[in-house]
N, C-alpha and C positions, 0 to 999 in steps of 0.2 A: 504494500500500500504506500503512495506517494506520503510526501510529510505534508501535515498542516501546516496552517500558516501559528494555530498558537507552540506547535513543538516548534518551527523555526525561530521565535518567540524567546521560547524555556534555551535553546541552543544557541544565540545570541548571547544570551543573558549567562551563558555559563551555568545554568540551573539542574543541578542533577535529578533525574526523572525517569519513569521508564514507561513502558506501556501496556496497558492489558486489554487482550481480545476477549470479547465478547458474543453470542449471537444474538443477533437482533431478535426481539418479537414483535412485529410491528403493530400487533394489538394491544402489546402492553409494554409503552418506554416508558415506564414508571423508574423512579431512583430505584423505589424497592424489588424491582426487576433485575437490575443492573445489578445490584448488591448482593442481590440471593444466587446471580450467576457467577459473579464475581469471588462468591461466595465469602463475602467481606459481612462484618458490622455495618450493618444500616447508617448508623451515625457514623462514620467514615468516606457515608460517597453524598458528595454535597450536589444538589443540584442548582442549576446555575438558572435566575427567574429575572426577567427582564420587565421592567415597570416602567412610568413614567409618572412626576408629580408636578405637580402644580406648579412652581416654582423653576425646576431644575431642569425638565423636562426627561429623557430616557434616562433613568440608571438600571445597575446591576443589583443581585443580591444571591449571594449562594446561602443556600441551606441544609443540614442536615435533608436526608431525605425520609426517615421518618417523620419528618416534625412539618407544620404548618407554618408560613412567613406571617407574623406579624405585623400588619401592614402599617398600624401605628406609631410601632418602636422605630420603622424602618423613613415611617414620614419622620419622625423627630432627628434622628439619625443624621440624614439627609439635607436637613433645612428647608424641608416640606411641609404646609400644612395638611395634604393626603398627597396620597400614590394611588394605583390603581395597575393590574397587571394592565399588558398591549394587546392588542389583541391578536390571536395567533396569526393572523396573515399577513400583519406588517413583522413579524420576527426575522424573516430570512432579506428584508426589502433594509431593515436597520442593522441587523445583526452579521448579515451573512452567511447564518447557520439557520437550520432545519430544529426543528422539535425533536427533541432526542438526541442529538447532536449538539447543541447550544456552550460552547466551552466560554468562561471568564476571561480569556486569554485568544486575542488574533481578532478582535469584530473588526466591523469596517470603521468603525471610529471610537475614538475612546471615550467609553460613559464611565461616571461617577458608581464606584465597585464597593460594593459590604461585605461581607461576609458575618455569621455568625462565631460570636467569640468559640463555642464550643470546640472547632476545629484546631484550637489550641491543647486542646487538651490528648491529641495525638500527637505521632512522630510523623506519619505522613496520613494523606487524606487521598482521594480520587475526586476530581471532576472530570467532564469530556473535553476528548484531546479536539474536540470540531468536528467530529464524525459517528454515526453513530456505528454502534459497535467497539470502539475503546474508548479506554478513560487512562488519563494519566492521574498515574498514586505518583506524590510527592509532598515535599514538606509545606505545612501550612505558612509557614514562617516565608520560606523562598516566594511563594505561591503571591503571599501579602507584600512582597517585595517586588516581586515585577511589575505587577498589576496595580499597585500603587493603593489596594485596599483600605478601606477603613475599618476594624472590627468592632463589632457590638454587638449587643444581645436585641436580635434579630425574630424568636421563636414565640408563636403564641403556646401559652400553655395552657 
């Protein structure tokens, strides 16, 4: 498989990473799909959720994929009085990427990126490498470095 554009990204930036395949099911590109194929901790593969607020217009936000995004924590976060997800059909037209595919790393332009603190609390995490069918595991820490993140507590509970 050719490289993305977000691994060309991580190899740039000297970011050590690797990559793990997947099969697709194209009825269910759930995080919790991914993970169970992956056969990883749910809280370890973050999925990457693309909104836009009032204020700031498109940002990013990855999240555990068990867990719900908080869209409140995430408007404060941000310097938004709300967000709202995009709607699936403008994702590939801002993003670049497809549903199920959607990586933090390589859009067509760089939106304002969160992540939930929890993904600190490992050694490395999975998001999608921009394709579906892999995710790159890598350290949360590099991951908040390239991409210029901001962390916070992002989950509704």
């Amino acid at each position: 498989m050719k490289k993305t554009n977000a691994a060309r990204i991580l190899d740039k930036n000297k970011i050590k990473y690797s990559i793990v395949d997947y099969e697709v099911d194209e009825n269910d590109l759930s995080a919790l799909s991914v993970g169970i194929k992956l056969g990883q901790d749910i809280r370890k593969v973050f999925k990457t959720l693309v909104l836009t607020g009032d204020k700031t217009g498109v940002i990013v936000a990855c999240v555990p994929g068990d867990g719900e995004l908080d869209l409140k924590a995430l408007a404060s976060l941000s310097g938004n009085k709300k967000v709202a997800m995009i709607n699936l059909k403008d994702l590939q037209k801002l993003t670049g990427y497809i549903r199920g595919g959607c990586s933090p790393l390589g859009m067509k332009k760089s939106y304002p990126t969160y992540i939930d603190r929890s993904a600190l609390n490992f050694d490395n995490i999975f998001v999608s490498a921009g394709v579906r069918g892999q995710q790159f595991e890598l350290s949360p820490i590099d991951l908040i470095k390239v991409t210029d993140m901001k962390v916070g507590d992002l989950m509704a509970y």
